[in-house]
C-alpha positions as CSV (number, residue, x, y, z in Angstrom):
1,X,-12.3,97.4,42.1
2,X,-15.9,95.5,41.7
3,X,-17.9,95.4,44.2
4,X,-18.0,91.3,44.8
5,X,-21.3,92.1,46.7
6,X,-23.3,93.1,43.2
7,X,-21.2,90.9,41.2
8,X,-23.2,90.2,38.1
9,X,-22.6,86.3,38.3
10,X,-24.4,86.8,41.9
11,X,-23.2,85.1,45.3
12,X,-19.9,83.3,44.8
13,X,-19.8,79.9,46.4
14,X,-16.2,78.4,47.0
15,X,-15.8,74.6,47.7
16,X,-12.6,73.3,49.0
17,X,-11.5,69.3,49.9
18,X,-10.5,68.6,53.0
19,X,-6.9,68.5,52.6
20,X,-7.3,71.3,50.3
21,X,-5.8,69.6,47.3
22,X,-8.8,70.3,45.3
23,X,-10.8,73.8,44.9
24,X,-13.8,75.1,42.7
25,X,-15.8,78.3,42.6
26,X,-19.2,78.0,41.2
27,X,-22.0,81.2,40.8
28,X,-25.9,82.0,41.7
29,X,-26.4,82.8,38.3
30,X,-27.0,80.2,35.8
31,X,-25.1,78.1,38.5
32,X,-22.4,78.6,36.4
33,X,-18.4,76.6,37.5
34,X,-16.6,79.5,37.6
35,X,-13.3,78.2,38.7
36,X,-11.7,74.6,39.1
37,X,-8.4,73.9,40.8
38,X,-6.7,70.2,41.5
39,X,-3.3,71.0,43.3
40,X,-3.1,74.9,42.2
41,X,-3.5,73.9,38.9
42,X,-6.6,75.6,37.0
43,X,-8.8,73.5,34.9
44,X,-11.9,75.9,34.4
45,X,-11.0,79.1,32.5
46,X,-10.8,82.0,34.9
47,X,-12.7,85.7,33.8
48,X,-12.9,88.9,35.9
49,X,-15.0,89.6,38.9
50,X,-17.4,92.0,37.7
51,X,-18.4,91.0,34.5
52,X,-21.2,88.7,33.5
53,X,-20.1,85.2,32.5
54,X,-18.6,85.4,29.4
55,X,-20.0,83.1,26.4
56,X,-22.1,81.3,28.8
57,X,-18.8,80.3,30.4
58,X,-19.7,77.5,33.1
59,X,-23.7,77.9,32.4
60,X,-26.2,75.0,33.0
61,X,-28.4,75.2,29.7
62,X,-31.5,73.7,30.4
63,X,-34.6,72.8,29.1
64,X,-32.2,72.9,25.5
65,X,-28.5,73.8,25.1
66,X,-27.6,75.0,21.7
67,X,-29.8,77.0,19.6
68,X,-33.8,76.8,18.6
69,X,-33.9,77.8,14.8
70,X,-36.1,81.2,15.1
71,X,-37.4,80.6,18.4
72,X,-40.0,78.6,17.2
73,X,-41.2,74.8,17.0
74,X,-44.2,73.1,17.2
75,X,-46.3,69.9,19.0
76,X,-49.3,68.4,18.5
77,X,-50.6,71.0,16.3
78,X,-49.6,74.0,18.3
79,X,-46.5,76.4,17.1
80,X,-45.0,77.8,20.4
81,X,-42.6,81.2,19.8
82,X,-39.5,81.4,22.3
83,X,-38.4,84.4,22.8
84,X,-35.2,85.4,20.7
85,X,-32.3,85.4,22.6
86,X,-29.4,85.3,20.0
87,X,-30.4,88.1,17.4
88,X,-27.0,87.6,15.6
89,X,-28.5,84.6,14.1
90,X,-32.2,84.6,15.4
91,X,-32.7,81.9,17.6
92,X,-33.4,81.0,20.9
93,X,-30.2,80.0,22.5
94,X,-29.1,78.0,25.6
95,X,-32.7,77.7,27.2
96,X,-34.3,79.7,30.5
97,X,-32.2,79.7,33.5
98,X,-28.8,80.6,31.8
99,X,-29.7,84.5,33.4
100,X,-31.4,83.1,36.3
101,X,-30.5,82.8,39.9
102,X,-30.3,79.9,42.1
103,X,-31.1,79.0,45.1
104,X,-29.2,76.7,47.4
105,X,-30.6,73.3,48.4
106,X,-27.4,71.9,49.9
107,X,-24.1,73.3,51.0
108,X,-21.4,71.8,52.5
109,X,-17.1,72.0,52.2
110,X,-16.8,70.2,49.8
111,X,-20.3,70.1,47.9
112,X,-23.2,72.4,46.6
113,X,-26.5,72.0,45.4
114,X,-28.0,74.6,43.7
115,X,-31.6,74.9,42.2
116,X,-34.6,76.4,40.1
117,X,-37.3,76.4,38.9
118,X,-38.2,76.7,34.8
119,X,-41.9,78.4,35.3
120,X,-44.4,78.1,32.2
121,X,-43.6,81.0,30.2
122,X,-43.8,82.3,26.3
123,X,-42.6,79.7,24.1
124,X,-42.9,76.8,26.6
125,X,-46.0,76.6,28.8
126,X,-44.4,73.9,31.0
127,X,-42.8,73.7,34.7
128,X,-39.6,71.9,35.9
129,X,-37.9,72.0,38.8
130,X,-34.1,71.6,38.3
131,X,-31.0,70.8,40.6
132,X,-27.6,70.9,39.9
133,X,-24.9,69.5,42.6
134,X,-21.2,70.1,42.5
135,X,-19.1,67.6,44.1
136,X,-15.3,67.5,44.4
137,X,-13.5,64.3,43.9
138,X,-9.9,63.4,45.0
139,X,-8.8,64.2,41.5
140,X,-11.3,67.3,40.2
141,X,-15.4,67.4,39.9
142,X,-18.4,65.5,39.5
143,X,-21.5,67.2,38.5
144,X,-25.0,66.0,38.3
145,X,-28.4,67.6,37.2
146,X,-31.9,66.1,38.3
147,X,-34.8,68.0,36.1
148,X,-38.3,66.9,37.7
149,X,-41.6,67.4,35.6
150,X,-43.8,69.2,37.9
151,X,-46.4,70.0,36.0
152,X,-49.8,68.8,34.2
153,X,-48.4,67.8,31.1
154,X,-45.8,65.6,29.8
155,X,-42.7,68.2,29.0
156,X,-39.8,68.4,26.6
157,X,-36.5,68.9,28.2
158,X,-32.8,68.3,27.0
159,X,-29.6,70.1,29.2
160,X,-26.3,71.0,28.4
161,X,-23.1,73.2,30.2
162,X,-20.9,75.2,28.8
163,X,-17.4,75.1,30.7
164,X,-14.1,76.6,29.4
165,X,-11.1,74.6,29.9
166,X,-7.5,75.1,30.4
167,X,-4.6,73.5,31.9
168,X,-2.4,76.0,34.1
169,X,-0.6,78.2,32.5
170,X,-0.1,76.6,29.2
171,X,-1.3,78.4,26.1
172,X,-4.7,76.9,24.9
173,X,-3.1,76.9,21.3
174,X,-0.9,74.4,22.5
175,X,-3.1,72.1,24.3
176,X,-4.0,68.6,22.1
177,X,-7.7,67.5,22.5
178,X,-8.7,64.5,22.3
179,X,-12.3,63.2,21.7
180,X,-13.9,60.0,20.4
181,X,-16.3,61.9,18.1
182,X,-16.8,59.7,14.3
183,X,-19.1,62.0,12.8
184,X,-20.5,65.9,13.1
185,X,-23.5,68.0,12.6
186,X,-23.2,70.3,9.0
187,X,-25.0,74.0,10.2
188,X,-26.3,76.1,8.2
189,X,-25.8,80.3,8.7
190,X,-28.2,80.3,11.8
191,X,-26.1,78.0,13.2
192,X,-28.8,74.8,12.8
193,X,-28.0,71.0,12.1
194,X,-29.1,70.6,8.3
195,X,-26.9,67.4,7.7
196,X,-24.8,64.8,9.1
197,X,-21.5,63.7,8.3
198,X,-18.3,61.7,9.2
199,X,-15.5,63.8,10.8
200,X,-12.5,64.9,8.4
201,X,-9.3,66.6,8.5
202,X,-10.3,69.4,9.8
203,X,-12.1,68.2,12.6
204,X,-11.6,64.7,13.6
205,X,-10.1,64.9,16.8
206,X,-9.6,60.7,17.4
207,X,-6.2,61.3,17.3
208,X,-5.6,64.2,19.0
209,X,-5.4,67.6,17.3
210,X,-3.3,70.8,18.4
211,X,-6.0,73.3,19.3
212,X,-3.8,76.2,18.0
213,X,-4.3,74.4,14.5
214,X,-7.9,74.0,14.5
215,X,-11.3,76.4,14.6
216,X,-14.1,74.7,15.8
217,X,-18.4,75.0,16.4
218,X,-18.9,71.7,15.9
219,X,-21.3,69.7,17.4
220,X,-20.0,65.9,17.4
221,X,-22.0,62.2,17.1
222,X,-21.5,58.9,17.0
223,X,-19.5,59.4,20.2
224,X,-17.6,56.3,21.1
225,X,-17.6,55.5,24.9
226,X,-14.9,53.4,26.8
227,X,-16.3,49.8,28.5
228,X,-17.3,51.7,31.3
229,X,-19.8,53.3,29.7
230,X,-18.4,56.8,30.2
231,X,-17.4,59.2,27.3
232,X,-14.2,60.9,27.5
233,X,-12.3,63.9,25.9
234,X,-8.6,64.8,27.6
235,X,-6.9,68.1,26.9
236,X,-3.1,67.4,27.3
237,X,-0.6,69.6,27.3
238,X,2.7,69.1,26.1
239,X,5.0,68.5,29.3
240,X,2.3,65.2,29.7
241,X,-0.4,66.7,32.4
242,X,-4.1,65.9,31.4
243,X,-7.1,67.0,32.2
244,X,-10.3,64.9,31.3
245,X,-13.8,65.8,30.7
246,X,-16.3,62.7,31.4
247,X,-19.7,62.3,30.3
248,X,-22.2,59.5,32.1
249,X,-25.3,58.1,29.8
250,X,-28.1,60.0,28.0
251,X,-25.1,63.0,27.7
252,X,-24.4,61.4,24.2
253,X,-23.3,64.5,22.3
254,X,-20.3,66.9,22.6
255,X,-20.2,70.7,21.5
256,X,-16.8,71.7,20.6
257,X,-16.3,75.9,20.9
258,X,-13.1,77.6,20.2
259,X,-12.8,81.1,20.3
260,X,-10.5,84.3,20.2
261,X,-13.2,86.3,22.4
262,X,-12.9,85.4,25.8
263,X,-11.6,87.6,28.5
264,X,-7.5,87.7,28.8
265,X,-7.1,84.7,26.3
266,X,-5.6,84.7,23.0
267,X,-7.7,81.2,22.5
268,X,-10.3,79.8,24.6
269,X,-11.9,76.1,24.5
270,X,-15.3,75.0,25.4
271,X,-16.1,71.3,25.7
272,X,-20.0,71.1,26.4
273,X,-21.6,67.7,27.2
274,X,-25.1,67.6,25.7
275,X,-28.0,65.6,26.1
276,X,-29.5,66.5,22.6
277,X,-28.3,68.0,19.7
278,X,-29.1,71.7,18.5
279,X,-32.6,72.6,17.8
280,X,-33.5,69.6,19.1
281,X,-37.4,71.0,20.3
282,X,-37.7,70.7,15.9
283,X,-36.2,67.3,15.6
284,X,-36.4,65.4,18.5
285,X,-32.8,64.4,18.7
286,X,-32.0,63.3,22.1
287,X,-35.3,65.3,23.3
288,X,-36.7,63.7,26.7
289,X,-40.3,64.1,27.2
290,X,-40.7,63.9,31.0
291,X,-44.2,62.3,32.0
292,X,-45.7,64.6,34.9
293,X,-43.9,63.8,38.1
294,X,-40.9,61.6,36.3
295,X,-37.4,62.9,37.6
296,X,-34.4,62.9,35.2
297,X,-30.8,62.7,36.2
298,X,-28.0,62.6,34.2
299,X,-23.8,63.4,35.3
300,X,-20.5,64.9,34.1
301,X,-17.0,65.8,35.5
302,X,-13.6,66.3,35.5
303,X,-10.2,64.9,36.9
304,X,-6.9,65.8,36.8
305,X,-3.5,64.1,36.1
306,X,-0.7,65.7,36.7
């Protein structure tokens, strides 16, 4: 058995509503949401204690999600070189706290804030402090990030998470998702944006596709949002129950991740709510510069229907 005490996600942190209809379990490091329950029913993809968090399952990817083509980008005249953190393709992946532990700022039964700091380092000479607070709803999660610009200079800053969903006990392959995604970002090898296009066959996902049917990295745009002004993408599976994944202003992109490689799943399904596209500290896309002392917030969640 794993010692729980030296877990490599760090303290555990368990949140529960009060009449207990709703739990989630949510890690130190990288302040990841480990686990997600709405009437016994899991909606976050659970892993084994013990292990770091797989695929940046649940991480909080801040000051970029997504990748950083070579590390490297440039401002004002000045290259900066991020260290390389995905040598399978050689870039600089999923920013600088997704290995970091965090502090807590608020705790309470039914709601945690955790936070830390981004400290100048190689590749970005800026500082942010960051928060992240977990809140349950009657019906699942809502999650909002506040990145303040504490430093000198004005400071580039994008976020992104990286949850892995699932509905019960139902196979992933035969869960439909739904999102309102009209076009995609073509990468190249290195897994970079180098063109544009409308959704096809393959991956337009308007209409609901069968994940067991489909093999996605795909980065959406052009992401329609309902009159409310929220964006929405519903796993359902097939006996009717649904889980939704909501995304509140500025979180105008979606990253789309299946895979064969997570722990105790023959598929697995990330649905990762993004303020900028990848690379985006090279093309600006959905990059905020945060003046000195300007606070950023921006939110996400989840509910249930059963």
């Amino acid at each position: 058995m794993p010692d729980i005490r030296h877990d490599p996600t760090g303290e555990q942190f368990h949140l529960s509503s009060a009449d207990g209809r709703v739990t989630a379990h949510l890690t130190q490091v990288g302040a990841t949401i480990r686990g997600l329950t709405v009437d016994g029913v899991d909606l976050i993809a659970p892993y084994p204690q013990g292990m770091p968090a797989p695929a940046a399952s649940g991480t909080v990817l801040v000051p970029w999600p997504n990748r950083v083509r070579d590390g490297k980008w440039s401002h004002n005249g000045t290259t900066y070189q991020l260290w390389i953190t995905d040598p399978s393709v050689g870039g600089a992946s999923h920013g600088l706290l997704r290995f970091m532990p965090y502090s807590v700022a608020e705790q309470s039964g039914d709601r945690l804030t955790l936070a830390a700091t981004v400290f100048p380092q190689s590749g970005y000479p800026f500082q942010l402090d960051t928060t992240v607070t977990y809140a349950l709803t009657a019906d699942g999660i809502e999650v909002t990030h506040i990145i303040e610009n504490v430093g000198t200079d004005a400071a580039p800053a994008a976020l992104g998470t990286h949850p892995y969903f699932t509905l019960g006990d139902v196979p992933t392959a035969d869960l439909v998702l739904t999102s309102p995604g009209a076009k995609m970002l073509v990468l190249d090898d290195a897994l970079i944006p180098i063109d544009e296009v409308p959704v096809d066959a393959a991956s337009d996902l308007r209409s609901g596709a069968r994940l067991g049917d489909v093999s996605l990295n795909t980065c959406y745009t052009d992401i329609a949002r309902d009159a409310d002004g929220m964006m929405r993408h519903r796993l359902s599976a097939p006996d009717g129950r649904t889980v939704t994944i909501w995304q509140g202003p500025e979180l105008d992109y979606v990253q789309v991740y299946t895979t064969d490689r997570y722990p105790n799943r023959e598929l697995a399904v990330a649905i990762e709510p993004m303020s900028a596209v990848p690379d985006a500290l090279n093309s600006g896309r959905g990059l905020r510069w945060l003046a000195p002392g300007e606070t950023w917030t921006v939110s996400w969640g989840v509910s249930y229907s059963g």
